[in-house]
C-alpha positions as CSV (number, residue, x, y, z in Angstrom):
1,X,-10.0,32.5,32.1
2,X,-11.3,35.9,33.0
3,X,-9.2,37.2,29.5
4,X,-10.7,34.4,27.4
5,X,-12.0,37.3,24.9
6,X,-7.8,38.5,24.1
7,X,-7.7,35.1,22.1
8,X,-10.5,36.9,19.3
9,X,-8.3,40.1,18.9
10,X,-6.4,39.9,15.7
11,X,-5.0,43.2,14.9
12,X,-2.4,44.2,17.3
13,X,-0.3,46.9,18.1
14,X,3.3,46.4,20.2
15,X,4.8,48.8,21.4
16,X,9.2,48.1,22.2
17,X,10.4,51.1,24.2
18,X,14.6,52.1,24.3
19,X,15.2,50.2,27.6
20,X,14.3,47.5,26.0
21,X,15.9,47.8,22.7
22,X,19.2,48.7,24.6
23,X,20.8,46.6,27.6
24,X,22.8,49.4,28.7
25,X,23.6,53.0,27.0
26,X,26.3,51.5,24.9
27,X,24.9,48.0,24.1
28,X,22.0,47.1,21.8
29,X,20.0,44.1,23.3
30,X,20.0,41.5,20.1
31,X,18.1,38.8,22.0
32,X,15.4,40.9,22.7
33,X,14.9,42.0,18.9
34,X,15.0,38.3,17.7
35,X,12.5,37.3,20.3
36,X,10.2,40.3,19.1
37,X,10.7,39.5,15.8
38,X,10.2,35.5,16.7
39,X,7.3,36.3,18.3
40,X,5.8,38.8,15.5
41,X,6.6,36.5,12.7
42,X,4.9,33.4,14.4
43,X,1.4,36.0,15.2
44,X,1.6,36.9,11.6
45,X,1.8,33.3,10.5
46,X,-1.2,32.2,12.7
47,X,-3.4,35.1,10.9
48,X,-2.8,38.0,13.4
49,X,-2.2,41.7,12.2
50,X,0.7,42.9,14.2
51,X,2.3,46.6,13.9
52,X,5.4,47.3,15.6
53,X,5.8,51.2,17.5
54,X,9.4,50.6,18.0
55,X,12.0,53.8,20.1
56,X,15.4,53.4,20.3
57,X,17.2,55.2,17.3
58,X,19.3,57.8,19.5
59,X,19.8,54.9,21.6
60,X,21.4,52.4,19.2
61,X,23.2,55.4,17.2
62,X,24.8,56.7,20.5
63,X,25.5,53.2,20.7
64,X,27.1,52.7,17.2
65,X,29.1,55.7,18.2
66,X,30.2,54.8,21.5
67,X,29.0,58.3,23.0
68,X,29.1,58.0,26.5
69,X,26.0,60.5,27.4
70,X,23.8,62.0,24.9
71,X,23.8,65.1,23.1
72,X,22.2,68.4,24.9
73,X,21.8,70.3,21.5
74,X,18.5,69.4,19.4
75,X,20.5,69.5,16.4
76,X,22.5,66.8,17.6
77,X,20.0,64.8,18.9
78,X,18.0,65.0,15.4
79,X,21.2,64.0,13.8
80,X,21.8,61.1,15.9
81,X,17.9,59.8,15.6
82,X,18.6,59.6,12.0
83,X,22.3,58.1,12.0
84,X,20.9,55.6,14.5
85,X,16.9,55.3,13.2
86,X,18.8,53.3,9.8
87,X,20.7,51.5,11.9
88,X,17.9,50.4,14.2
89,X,15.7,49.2,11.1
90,X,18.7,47.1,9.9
91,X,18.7,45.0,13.2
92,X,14.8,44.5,12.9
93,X,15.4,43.9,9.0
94,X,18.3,41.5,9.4
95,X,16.4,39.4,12.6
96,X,12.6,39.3,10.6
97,X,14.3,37.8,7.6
98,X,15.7,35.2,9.7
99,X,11.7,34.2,10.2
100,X,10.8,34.7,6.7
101,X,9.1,37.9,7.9
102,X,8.9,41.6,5.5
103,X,8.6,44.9,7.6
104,X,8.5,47.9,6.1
105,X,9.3,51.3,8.3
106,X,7.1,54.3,8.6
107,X,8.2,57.8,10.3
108,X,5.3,60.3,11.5
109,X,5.6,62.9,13.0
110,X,2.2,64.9,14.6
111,X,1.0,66.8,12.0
112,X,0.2,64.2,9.5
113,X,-2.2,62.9,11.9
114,X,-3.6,65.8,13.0
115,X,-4.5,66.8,8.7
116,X,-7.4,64.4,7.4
117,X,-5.7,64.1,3.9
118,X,-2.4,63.0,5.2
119,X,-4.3,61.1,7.8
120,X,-6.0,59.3,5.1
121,X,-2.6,58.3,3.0
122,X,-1.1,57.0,6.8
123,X,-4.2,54.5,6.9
124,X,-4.2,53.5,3.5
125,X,-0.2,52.8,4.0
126,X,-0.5,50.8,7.4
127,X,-3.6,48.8,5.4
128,X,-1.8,48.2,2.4
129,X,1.3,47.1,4.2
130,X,-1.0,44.4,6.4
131,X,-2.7,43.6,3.3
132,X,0.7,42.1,1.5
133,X,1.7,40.8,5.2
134,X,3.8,43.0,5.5
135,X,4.8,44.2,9.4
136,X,4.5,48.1,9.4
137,X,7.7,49.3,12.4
138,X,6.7,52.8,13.0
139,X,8.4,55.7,14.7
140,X,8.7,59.4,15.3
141,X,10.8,60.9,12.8
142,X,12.7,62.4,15.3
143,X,15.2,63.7,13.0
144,X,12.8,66.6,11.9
145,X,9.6,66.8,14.5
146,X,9.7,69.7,16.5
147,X,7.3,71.6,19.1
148,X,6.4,75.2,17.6
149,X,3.8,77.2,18.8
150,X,1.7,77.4,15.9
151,X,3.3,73.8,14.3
152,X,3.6,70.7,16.6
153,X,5.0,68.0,14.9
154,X,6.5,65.9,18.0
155,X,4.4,63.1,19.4
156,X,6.4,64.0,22.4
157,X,6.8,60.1,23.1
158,X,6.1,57.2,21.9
159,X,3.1,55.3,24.4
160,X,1.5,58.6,23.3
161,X,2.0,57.6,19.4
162,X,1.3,53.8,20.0
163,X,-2.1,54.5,20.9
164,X,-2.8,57.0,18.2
165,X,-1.8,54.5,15.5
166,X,-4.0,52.0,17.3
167,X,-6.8,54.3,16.6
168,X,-5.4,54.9,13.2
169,X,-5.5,51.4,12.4
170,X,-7.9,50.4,14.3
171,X,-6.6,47.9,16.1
172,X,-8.6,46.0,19.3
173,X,-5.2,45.6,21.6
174,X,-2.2,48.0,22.4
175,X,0.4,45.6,24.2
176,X,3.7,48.3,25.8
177,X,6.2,46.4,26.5
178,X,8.2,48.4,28.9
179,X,11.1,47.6,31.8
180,X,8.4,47.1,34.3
181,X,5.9,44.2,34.9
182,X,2.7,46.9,35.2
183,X,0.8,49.4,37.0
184,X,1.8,49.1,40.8
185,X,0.0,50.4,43.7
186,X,3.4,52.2,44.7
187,X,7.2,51.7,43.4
188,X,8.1,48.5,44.2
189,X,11.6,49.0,44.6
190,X,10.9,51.2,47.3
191,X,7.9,49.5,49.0
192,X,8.2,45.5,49.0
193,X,4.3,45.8,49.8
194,X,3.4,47.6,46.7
195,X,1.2,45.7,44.4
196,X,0.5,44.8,40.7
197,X,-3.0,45.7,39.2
198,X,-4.6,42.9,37.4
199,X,-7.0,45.8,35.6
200,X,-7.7,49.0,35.5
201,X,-11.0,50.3,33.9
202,X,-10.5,53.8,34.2
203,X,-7.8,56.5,34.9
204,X,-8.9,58.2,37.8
205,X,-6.5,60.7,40.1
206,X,-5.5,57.5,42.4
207,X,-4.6,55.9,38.9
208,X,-2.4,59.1,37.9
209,X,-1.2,59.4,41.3
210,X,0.4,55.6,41.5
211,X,2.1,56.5,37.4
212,X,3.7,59.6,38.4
213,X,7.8,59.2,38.6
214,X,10.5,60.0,36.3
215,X,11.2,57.7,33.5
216,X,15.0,56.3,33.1
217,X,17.8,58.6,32.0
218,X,17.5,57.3,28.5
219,X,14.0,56.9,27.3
220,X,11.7,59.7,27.0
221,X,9.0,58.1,28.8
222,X,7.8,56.5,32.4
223,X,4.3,55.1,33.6
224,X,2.9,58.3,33.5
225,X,2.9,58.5,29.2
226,X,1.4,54.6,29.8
227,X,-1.5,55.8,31.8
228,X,-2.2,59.1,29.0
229,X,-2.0,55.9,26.1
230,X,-4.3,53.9,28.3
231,X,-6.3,56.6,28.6
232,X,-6.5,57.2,24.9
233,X,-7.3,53.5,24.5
234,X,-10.1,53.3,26.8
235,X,-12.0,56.4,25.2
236,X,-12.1,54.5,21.9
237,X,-13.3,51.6,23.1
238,X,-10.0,49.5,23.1
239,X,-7.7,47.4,25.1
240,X,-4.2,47.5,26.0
241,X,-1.7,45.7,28.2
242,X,1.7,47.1,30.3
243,X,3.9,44.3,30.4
244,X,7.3,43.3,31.6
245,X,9.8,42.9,27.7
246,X,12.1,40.7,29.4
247,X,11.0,37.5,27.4
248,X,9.1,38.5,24.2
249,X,7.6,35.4,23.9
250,X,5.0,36.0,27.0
251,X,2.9,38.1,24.6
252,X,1.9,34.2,23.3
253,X,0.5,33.7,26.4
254,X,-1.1,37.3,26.6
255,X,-2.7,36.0,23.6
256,X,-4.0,33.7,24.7
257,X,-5.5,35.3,27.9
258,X,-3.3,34.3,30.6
259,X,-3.0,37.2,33.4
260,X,0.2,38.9,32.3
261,X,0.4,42.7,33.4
262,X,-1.9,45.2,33.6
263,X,-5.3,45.1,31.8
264,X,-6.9,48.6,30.7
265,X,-10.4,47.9,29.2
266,X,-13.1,49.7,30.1
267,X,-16.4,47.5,31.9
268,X,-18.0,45.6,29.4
């Protein structure tokens, strides 16, 4: 099994994005959050480390308020990411405690990182949560992050922030789970010839080329923010996986090295 060496990884970041978490603008997906948390609970009980990057605030508080498209203003947007980010933490809350399974939430935003003091108290938190087994579910605070030029505080999204708190922590597998099955050679909605890649081992311009496309109208991301979190992962020596969230419970057999996704790991 040519990903026999996934089964010795025991610190593990996943990575949920909003088309997940929501099965349409106006409905949160509750089967895919008790699979995840299923799934997360059962790696936990076996002795794995697992931290959760989670999006989907604005999506389940547009949700909770039956918008039917999202706000255009920033304020509004910040407003709904913290109506909704409370609301999302009470669904992973309500379906972890069904497994017997703490989490505890963290909001960054890109400064914090970016100062080694505050960098410092985000490790020690993410260790000290693991340490009392304790699932860390970690977001932007997109409530207050914003882009200034001489203050960026915004991730920007959150493939980008999965992989930074992989480094943080430094954990030996990123796993996105994300509305696609992997890296294709071309869209495959388009082209019934396009193909999967089984691994990539670095990001060249072909690489970039077959990522670029718009993400959905609600999530801030597409394959392109995968490839720039791959990219982070693969300069610090580390693994990660773009897989298809439609059944949480794959990630079992990702763990134990089936052939599910896309690989990104670097020649050994």
């Amino acid at each position: 099994m040519e990903r026999e060496f996934i089964k010795d990884y025991q610190r593990i970041v996943i990575k949920i994005g909003t088309n997940s978490i929501m099965q349409s603008q106006k409905k949160v997906n509750y089967q895919k959050i008790d699979r995840l948390a299923y799934v997360c609970a059962s790696l936990q009980q076996a002795g794995k480390e697992v931290i959760i990057v989670t999006s989907g605030a604005i999506g389940v508080g547009a949700s909770t308020l039956a918008y039917d498209e999202y706000p255009n203003t920033i304020a509004e947007q910040q407003a709904l990411a913290a109506f909704g980010q409370s609301i999302l933490m009470g669904h992973y809350n309500r379906f972890f405690q069904h497994y017997n399974q703490h989490v505890g939430q963290i909001l960054l935003t890109r400064d914090v990182i970016d100062f080694p003091e505050s960098l410092l108290n985000v490790r020690t938190a993410l260790e000290t949560l693991l340490a009392k087994n304790i699932i860390p579910i970690i977001n932007e605070n997109d409530a207050v992050a914003v882009d200034e030029l001489d203050h960026q505080t915004k991730f920007g999204d959150n493939d980008t922030l999965s992989a930074i708190v992989a480094k943080v922590v430094d954990a030996q597998l990123l796993i996105i789970l994300s509305d696609v099955d992997g890296l294709y050679t071309d869209n495959p909605m388009r082209n019934p010839e396009a193909a999967m890649l089984d691994r990539v081992t670095e990001i060249t311009d072909e690489i970039i080329y077959m990522a670029s496309g718009k993400g959905s109208e609600f999530s801030k991301g597409g394959m392109l923010t995968k490839i720039k979190a791959a990219e982070k992962m693969l300069a610090a020596k580390k693994a990660m996986i773009v897989t298809s969230s439609e059944d949480p419970t794959s990630l079992f057999k990702i763990l134990e090295g089936d052939a599910i996704g896309t690989l990104f790991k670097s020649e050994d």
